[in-house]
N, C-alpha and C positions, 0 to 999 in steps of 0.2 A: 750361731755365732762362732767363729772362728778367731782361735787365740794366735796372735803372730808368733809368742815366745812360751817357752815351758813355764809353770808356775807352780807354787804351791799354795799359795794365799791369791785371793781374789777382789775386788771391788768393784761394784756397779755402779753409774751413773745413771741415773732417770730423768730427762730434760722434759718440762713442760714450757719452755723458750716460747712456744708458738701459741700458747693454749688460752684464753678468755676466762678459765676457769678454773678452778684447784683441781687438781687429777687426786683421786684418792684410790691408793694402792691398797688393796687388801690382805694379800698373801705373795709370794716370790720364791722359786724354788730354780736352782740348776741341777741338771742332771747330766749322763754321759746319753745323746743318741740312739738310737739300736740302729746296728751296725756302722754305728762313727759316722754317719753321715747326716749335712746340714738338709732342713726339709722335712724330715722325717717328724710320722707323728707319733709315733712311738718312740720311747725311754728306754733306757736299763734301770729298773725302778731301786734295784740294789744302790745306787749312785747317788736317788736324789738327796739334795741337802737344802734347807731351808736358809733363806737370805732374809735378814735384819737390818735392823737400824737404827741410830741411836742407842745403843748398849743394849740391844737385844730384842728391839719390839719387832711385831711382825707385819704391820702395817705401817704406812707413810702420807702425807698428806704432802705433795710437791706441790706448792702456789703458783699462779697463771705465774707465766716468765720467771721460772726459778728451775733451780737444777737441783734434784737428792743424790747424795752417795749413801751405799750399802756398808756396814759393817764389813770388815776383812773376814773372808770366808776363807775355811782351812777344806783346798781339795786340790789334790793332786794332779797334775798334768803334764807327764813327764816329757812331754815332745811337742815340738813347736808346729803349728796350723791344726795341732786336734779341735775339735769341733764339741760345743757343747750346747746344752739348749735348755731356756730362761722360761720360764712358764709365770705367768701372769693372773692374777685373779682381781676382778674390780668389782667389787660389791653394788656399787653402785651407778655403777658403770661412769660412762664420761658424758658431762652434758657438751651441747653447741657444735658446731662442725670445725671449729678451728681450732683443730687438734697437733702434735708434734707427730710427724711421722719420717719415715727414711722411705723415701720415695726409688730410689738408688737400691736400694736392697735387692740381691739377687737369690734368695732364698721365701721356699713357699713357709708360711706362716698358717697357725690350724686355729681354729676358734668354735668355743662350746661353750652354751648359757654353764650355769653354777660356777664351782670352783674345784677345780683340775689339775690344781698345781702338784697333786701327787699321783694322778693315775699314769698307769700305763701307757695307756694311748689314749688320744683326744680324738674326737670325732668329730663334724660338723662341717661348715662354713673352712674354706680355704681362700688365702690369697699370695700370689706371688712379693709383693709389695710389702712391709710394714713401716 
């Protein structure tokens, strides 16, 4: 993900707009890239920070056609189009096929069974699209 402007606090949207079914978020983490670039499956693991919700929890349950926002995250971004990258974990994964996706996306996406949201690098399954 690429930030248009510098910030220093943050907010995520999670849309399940499209989805048949409750998306249940299990963990959420942003970190800084390694070497600043979008795609990358590797982190600066120095960087990551853990993303909340509602006063602190760490997972979310977003209902079929409903949108979650993230607790304001305190991380630093002092220039504008830096690049940072969202790591995901779903316990449970997602059932049905009609899912919310960004089909438009021009960045490769990494995907690994468990929960990843703080390793280094993720391994597995790649896709340009999410």
């Amino acid at each position: 993900m690429q930030l248009s402007l510098p910030a220093s606090n943050l907010r995520f949207r999670f849309s399940n707009a499209f989805g048949v079914s409750d998306l249940k978020i299990s963990a959420v983490t942003i970190a800084l890239p390694f070497k600043g670039a979008a795609g990358q499956s590797a982190i600066i693991p120095s960087t990551v920070k853990k993303v909340t919700f509602n006063d602190g929890a760490a997972s979310i349950v977003v209902p079929s056609g409903a949108l979650a926002v993230s607790d304001p995250i305190s991380f630093n971004l002092p220039k504008a189009q830096t690049v940072v990258t969202v790591t995901m974990y779903f316990a449970q994964g997602q059932t049905g096929r009609a899912i919310t996706g960004h089909p438009g996306s021009r960045t490769t996406s990494w995907m690994s069974f468990g929960n990843s949201v703080s390793a280094a690098n993720v391994t597995g399954a790649s896709t340009t699209h999410w």
